[in-house]
C-alpha positions as CSV (number, residue, x, y, z in Angstrom):
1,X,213.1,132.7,89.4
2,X,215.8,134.9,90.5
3,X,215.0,137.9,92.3
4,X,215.3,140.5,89.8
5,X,213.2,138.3,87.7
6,X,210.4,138.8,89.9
7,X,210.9,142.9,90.8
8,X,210.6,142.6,87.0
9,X,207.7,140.5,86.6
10,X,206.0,142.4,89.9
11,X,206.5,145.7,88.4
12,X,205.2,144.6,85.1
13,X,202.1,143.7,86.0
14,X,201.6,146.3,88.3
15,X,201.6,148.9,85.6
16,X,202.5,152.8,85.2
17,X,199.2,153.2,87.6
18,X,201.0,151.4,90.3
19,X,204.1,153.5,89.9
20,X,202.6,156.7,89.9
21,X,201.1,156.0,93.0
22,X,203.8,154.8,94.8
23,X,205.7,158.4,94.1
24,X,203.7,160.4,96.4
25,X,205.3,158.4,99.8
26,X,207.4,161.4,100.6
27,X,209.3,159.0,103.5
28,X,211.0,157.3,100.9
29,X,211.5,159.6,98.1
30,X,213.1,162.4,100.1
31,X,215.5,159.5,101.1
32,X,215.7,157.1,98.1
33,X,215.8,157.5,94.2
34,X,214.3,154.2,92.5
35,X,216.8,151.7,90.9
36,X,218.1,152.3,87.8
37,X,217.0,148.7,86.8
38,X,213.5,149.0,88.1
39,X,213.4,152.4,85.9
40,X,214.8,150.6,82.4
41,X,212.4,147.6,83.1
42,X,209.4,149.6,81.5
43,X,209.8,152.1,78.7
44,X,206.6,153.5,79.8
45,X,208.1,154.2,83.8
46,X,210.8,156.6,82.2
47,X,208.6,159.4,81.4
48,X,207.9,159.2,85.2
49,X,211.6,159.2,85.9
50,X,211.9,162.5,84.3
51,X,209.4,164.0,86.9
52,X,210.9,162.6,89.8
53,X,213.0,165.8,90.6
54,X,209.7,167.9,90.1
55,X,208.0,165.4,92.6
56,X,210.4,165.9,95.2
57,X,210.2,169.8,95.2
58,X,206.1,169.1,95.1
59,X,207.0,166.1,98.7
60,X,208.4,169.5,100.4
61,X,205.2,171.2,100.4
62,X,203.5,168.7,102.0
63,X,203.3,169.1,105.7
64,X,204.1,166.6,108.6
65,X,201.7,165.6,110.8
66,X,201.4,168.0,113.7
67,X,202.2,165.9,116.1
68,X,206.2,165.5,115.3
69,X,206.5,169.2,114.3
70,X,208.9,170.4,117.7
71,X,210.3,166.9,118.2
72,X,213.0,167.1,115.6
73,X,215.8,166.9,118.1
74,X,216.7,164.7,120.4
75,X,218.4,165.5,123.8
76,X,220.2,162.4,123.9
77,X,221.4,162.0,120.0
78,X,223.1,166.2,120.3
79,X,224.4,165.2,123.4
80,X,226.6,162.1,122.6
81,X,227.9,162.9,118.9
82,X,229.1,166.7,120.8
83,X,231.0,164.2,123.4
84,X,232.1,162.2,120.3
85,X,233.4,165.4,118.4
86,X,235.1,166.8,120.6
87,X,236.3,163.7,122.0
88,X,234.8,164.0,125.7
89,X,235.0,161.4,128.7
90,X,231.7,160.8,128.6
91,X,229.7,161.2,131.9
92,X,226.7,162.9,130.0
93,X,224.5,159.8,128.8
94,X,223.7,157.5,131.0
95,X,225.0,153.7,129.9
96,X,227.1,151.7,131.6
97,X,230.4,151.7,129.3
98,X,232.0,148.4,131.7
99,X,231.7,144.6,129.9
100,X,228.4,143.0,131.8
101,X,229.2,140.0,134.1
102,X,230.8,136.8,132.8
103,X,227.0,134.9,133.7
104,X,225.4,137.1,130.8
105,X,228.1,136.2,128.3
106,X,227.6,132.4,129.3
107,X,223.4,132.8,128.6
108,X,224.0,134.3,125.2
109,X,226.5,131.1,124.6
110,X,223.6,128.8,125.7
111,X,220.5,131.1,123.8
112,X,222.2,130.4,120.8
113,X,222.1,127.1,120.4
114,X,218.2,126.9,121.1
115,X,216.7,126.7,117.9
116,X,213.6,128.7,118.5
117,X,215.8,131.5,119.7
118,X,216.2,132.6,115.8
119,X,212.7,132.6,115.3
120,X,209.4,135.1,116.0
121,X,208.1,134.3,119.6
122,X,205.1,135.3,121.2
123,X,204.5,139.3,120.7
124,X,203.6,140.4,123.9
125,X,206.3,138.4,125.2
126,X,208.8,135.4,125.1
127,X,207.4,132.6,127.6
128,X,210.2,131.5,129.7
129,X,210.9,135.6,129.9
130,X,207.4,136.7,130.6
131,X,207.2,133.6,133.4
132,X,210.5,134.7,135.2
133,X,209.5,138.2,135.5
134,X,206.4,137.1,137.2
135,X,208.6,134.7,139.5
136,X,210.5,138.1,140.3
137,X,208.3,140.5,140.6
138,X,205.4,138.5,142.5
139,X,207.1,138.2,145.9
140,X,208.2,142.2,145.8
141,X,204.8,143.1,145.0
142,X,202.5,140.4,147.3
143,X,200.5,139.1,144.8
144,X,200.9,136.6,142.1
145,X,201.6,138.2,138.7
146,X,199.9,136.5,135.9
147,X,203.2,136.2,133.0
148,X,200.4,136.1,129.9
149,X,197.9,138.7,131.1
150,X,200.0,140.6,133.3
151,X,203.0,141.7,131.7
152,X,204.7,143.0,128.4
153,X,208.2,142.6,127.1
154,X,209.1,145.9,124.6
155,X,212.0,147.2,122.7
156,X,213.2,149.4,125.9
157,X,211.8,150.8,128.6
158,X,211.3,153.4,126.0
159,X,208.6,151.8,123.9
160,X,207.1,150.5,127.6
161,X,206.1,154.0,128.2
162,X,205.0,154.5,125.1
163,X,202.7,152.3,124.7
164,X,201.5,152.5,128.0
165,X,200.5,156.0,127.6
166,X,199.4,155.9,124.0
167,X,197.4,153.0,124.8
168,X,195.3,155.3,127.8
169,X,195.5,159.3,126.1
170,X,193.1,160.9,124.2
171,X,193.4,164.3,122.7
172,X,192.9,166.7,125.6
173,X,193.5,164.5,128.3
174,X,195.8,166.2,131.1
175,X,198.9,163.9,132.3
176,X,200.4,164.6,135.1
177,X,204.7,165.0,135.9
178,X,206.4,165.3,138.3
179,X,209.7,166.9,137.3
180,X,212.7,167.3,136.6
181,X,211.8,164.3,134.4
182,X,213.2,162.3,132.0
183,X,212.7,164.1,128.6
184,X,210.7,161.3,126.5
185,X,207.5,161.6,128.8
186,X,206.5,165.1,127.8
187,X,207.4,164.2,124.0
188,X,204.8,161.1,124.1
189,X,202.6,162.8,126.0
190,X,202.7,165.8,123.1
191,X,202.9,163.3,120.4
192,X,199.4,161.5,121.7
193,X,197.5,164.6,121.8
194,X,197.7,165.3,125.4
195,X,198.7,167.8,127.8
196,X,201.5,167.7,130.1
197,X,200.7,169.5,133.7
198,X,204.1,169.8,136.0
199,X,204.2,169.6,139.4
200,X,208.3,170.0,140.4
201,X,210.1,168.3,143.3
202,X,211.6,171.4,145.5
203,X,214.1,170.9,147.6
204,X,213.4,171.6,151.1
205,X,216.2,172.9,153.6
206,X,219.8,171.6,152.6
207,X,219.3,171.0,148.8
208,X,222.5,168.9,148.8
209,X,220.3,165.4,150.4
210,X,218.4,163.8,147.6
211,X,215.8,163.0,150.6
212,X,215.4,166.7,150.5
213,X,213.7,167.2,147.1
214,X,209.7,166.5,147.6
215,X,206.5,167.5,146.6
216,X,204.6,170.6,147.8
217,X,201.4,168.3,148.7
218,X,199.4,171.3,148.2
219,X,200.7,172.2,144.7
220,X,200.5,168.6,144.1
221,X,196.9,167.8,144.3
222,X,196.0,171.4,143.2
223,X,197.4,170.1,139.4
224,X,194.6,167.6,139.3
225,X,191.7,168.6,137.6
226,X,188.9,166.6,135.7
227,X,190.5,166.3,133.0
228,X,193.3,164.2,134.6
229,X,194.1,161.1,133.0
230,X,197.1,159.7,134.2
231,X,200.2,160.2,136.3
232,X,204.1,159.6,135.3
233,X,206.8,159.6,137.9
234,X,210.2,157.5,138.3
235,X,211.7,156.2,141.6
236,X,214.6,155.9,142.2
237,X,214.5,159.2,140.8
238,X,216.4,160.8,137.2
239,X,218.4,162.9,137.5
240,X,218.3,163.5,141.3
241,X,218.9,160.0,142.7
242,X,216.0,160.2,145.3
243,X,213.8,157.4,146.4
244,X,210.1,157.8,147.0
245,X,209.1,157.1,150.9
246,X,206.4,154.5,151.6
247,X,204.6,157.2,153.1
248,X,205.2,159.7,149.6
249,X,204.0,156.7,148.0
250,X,201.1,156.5,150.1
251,X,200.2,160.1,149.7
252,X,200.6,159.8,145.6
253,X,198.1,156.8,145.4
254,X,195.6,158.3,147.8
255,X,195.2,161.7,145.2
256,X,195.2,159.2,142.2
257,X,192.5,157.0,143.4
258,X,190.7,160.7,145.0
259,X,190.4,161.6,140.9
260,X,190.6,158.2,139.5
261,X,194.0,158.6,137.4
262,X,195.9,156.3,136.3
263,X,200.1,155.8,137.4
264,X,202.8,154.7,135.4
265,X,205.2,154.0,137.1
266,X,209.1,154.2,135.6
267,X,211.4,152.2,138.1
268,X,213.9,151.2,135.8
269,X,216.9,152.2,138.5
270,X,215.0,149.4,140.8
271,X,218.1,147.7,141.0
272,X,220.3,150.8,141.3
273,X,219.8,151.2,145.3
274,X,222.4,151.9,147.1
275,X,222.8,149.3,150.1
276,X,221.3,150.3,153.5
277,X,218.2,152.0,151.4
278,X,215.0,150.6,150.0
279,X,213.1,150.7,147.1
280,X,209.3,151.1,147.2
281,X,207.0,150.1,144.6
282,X,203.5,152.2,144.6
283,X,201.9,148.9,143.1
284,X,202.0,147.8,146.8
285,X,200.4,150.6,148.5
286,X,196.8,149.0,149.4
287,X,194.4,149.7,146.3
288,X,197.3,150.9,144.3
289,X,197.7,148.1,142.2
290,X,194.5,148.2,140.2
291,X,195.5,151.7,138.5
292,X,199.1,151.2,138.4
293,X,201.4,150.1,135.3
294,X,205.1,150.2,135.9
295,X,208.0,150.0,133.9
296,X,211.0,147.9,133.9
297,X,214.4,147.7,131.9
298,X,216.7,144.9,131.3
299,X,219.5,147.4,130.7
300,X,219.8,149.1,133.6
301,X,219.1,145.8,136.2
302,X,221.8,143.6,134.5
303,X,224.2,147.0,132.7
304,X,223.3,146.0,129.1
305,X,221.6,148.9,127.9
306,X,222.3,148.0,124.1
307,X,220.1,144.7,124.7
308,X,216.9,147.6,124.1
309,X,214.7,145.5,126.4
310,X,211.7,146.2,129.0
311,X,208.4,145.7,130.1
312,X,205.8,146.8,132.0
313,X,203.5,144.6,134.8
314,X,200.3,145.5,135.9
315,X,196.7,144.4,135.9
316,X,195.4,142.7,133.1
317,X,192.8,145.4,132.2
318,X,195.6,147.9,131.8
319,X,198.4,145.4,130.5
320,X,196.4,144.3,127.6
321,X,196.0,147.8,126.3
322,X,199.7,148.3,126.1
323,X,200.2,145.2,124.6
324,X,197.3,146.3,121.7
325,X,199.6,149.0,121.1
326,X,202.6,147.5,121.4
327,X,201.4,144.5,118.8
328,X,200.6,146.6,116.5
329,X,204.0,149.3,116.2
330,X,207.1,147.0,117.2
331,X,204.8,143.1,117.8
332,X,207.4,141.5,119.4
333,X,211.4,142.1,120.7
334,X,214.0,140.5,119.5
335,X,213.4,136.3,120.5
336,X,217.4,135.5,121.4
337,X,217.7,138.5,123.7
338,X,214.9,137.8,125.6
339,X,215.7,134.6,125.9
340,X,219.1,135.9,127.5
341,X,217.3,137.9,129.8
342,X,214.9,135.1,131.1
343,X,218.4,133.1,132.2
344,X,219.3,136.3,133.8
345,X,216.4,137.1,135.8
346,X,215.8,132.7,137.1
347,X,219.5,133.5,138.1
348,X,218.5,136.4,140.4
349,X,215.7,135.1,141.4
350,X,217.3,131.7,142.9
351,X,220.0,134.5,144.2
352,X,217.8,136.8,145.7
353,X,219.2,138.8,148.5
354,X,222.4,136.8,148.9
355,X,226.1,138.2,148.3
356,X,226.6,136.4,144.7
357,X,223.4,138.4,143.2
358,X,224.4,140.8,140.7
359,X,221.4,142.9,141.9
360,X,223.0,143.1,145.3
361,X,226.1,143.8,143.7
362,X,225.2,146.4,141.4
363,X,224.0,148.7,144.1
364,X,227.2,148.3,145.6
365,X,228.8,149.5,142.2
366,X,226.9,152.3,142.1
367,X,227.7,153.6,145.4
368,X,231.0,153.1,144.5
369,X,230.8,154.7,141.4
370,X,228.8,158.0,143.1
371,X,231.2,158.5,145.9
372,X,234.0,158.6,143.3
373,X,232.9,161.3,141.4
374,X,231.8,163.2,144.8
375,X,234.8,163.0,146.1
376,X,236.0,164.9,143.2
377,X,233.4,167.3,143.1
378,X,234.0,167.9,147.0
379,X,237.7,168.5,147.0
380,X,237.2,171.2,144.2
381,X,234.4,172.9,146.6
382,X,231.4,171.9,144.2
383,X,228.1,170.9,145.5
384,X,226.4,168.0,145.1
385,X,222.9,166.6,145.3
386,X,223.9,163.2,147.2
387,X,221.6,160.5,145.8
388,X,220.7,156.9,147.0
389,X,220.1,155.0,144.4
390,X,219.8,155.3,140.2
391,X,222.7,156.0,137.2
392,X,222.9,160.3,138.5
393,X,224.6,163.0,140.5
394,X,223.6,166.6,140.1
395,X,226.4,168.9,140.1
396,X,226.1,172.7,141.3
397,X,228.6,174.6,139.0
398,X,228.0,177.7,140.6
399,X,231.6,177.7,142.7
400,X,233.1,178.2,139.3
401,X,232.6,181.8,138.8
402,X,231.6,180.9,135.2
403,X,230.1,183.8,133.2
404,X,227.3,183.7,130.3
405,X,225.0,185.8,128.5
406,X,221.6,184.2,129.3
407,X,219.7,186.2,127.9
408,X,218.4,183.8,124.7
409,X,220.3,180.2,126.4
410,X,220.2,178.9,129.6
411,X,223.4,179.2,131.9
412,X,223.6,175.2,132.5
413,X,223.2,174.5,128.5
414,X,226.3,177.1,128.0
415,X,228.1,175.3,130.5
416,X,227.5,171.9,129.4
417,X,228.8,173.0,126.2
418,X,232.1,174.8,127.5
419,X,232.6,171.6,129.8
420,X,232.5,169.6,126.6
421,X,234.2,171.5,124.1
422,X,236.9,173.2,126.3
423,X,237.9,171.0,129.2
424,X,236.7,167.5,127.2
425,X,234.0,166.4,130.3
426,X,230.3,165.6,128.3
427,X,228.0,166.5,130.9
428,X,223.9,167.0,130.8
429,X,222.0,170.4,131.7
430,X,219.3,170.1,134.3
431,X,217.0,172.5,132.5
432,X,216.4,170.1,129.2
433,X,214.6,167.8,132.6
434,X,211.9,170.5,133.0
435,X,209.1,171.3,131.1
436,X,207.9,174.4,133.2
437,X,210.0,175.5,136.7
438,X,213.4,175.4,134.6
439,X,214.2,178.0,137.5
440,X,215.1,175.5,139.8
441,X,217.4,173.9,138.2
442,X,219.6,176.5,139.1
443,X,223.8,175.8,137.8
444,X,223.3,172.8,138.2
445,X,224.3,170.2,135.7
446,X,224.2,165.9,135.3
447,X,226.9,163.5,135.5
448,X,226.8,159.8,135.5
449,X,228.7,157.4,138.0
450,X,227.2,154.0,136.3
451,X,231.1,154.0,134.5
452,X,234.1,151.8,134.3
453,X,236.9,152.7,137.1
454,X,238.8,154.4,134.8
455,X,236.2,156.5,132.9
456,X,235.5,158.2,136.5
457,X,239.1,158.5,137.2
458,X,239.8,160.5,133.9
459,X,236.7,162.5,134.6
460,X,237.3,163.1,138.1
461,X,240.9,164.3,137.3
462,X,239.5,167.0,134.8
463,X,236.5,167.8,137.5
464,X,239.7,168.6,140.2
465,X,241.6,170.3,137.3
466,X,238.8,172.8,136.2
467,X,238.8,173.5,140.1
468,X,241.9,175.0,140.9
């Protein structure tokens, strides 16, 4: 039976009834008309077709669900095609835009010729991937990481977080952030039914050393109430490149286990540190680990961000929740990449530490990268906000003498915009990383150093330019 010998025989069974039933999905309609063959199949289907425009008009009435009503942008999509229209070098979004390492290309060539590679694996994670994330992550941590109970491979980082946090918020539940943050925790947050609380990092004396921006401890603990469910922050820190202290670290935990909330914590820059710092995980502060999930990406620890993979490790009573939610929206990521990725990460681990580790060497890129465009910044006199480890460098534009009406847009959104449309540099406003103290972020604006040689040249030469 060919296949439009079943769509016919399928729909002929089904009936008018079945039809008419289907019309109401306003998803597809708005989008699709039916096929003109399905319509001729059945006489009886035409007097429905007739309708269809009439059904359309009625799908326009019909509301969306409250919780995507505010969410119809996206920060990231406006950004990129206004770099793409105006034809932009593109330090605004943060992806690496260099070819990843020969060692990567060489897994995908040996990936492929696995049979089981093509096919559905295990949803809450491929095996060999699931086991060498547990043979990284167990020595950094002090304690063996069970790979099955443990941990969770999703599309992204992304869809880590959110199904961590849809997995643990009910409606009216407070969630704490520490901010400027990245833009997607509020939305989920929103989207679940909760209610985000923010607690900014303000810098303290010379705003210009990343070490500088901390918490008011005070302020901090003051945003905890009993209605506290769970706390988000990221280290090494977007957009302003700091790394949490042991001691911060020690501090955070104390307050979370104080008012027994839950962290989740994003450290997908892990492997962004510049050399001579350190990254500290709060899952190894002493009595940390039992109410801490943290986040992971593929993408940013080996500069393939188009792969869409990440996961989150933590105990098994938390883990398993995400994975519920994660099993039941995407089930499982895509088999071949995360068999990639697994060849990857037994490469670092038998690596770890030593010269030839493309962990050790991509903190030494990014170092590279973020003195580049410094240096830029700094011989135009612009301010910086020096960071030690992630993709970011915040940017004071206020030596530019730039003018604006502020009175209904935000200075730093204006001058994104004029960066990008007049002098062809895509850049990112601090203010879209705040939910509430958008005050602090001041002029500044974003740019991102993870970028070939040449893309920080071109953009360093129009930073200089605008300058003079």
């Amino acid at each position: 039976m060919t296949i439009r010998s079943r769509a016919h025989t399928f729909i002929s069974c089904c009936g008018t009834r079945c039809i008419s039933n289907l019309l109401p999905a306003s998803r597809c309609l708005t989008t699709l008309s039916p096929s003109s063959r399905c319509l001729s199949a059945l006489p009886s289907v035409s007097r429905c077709s007739s309708n269809l425009p009439a059904v359309s008009r009625c799908l326009s009435t019909i509301a969306p669900a409250e919780r995507v009503i505010g969410h119809e942008k996206n920060l990231w999509v406006e950004y990129s095609a206004l770099a793409v229209k105006h034809q932009a070098v593109n330090l605004g979004q943060g992806f690496p835009d260099f070819e990843p390492p020969q060692f990567i290309k060489n897994a995908w060539s040996e990936a492929v010729e696995v049979p089981s590679t093509h096919w559905y694996t295990r949803g809450q994670g491929y095996p060999r991937l699931v086991t060498a994330l547990s043979d990284l992550y167990s020595p950094e941590i002090g304690r063996t990481i069970d790979p099955l109970s443990e941990v969770v491979v999703t599309v992204g980082a992304y869809e880590a977080l959110y199904s961590a946090l849809t997995a643990f918020i009910n409606p009216g539940d407070e969630v704490i952030l520490i901010e400027p943050h990245f833009d997607s925790y509020s939305v989920v947050v929103d989207m679940c039914g909760g209610k985000s609380v923010y607690v900014p990092l303000r810098p303290v004396g010379d705003p210009s050393d990343s070490d500088n921006w901390v918490l008011d401890r005070a302020e901090f603990e003051a945003a905890f109430t009993n209605k506290s469910k769970i706390l988000v922050f990221n280290t090494p820190h977007n957009p302003v490149g700091k790394l949490f202290t042991e001691e911060e670290l020690e501090f955070i935990a104390a307050v979370c286990e104080k008012h027994n909330v839950l962290i989740i914590s994003d450290e997908v820059y892990e492997r962004c540190v510049f050399p001579g710092r350190e990254h500290h995980r709060i899952a190894k502060i002493p009595g940390a680990w039992d109410r801490t999930i943290t986040i992971g990406s593929g993408g940013k620890s080996f500069s393939t961000t188009g792969y869409k993979l990440g996961w989150a490790y933590g105990p098994a009573e938390l883990i398993t929740r995400a994975q519920s939610v994660h099993q039941t929206t995407v089930y499982s990521a895509p088999t071949i990449l995360q068999d990639v990725l697994a060849r990857c990460i037994e490469r670092e681990v038998q690596l770890r530490g030593q010269p030839e580790s493309y962990h050790v060497q991509l903190g030494q890129m990014m170092e590279e990268g973020c003195h580049s465009l410094m240096a830029a910044c700094r011989e135009g006199g612009l301010d910086v906000v020096e960071p030690y480890g992630g993709y970011f460098l915040l940017v004071d534009t206020a030596p530019l003498g730039l003018e604006f009406d502020t009175s209904q847009v935000a200075y730093d959104i204006q001058c994104s915009h004029w960066l990008t449309e007049h002098k062809k540099l895509a850049t990112i406003p601090l203010s879209l990383f705040f939910g509430q103290n958008k005050s602090l972020s001041g002029k500044y604006i974003r740019l991102c150093f993870a970028k070939h040689p040449d893309t920080l040249r071109s953009g360093g030469e129009i930073i200089r330019k605008i300058c003079q």
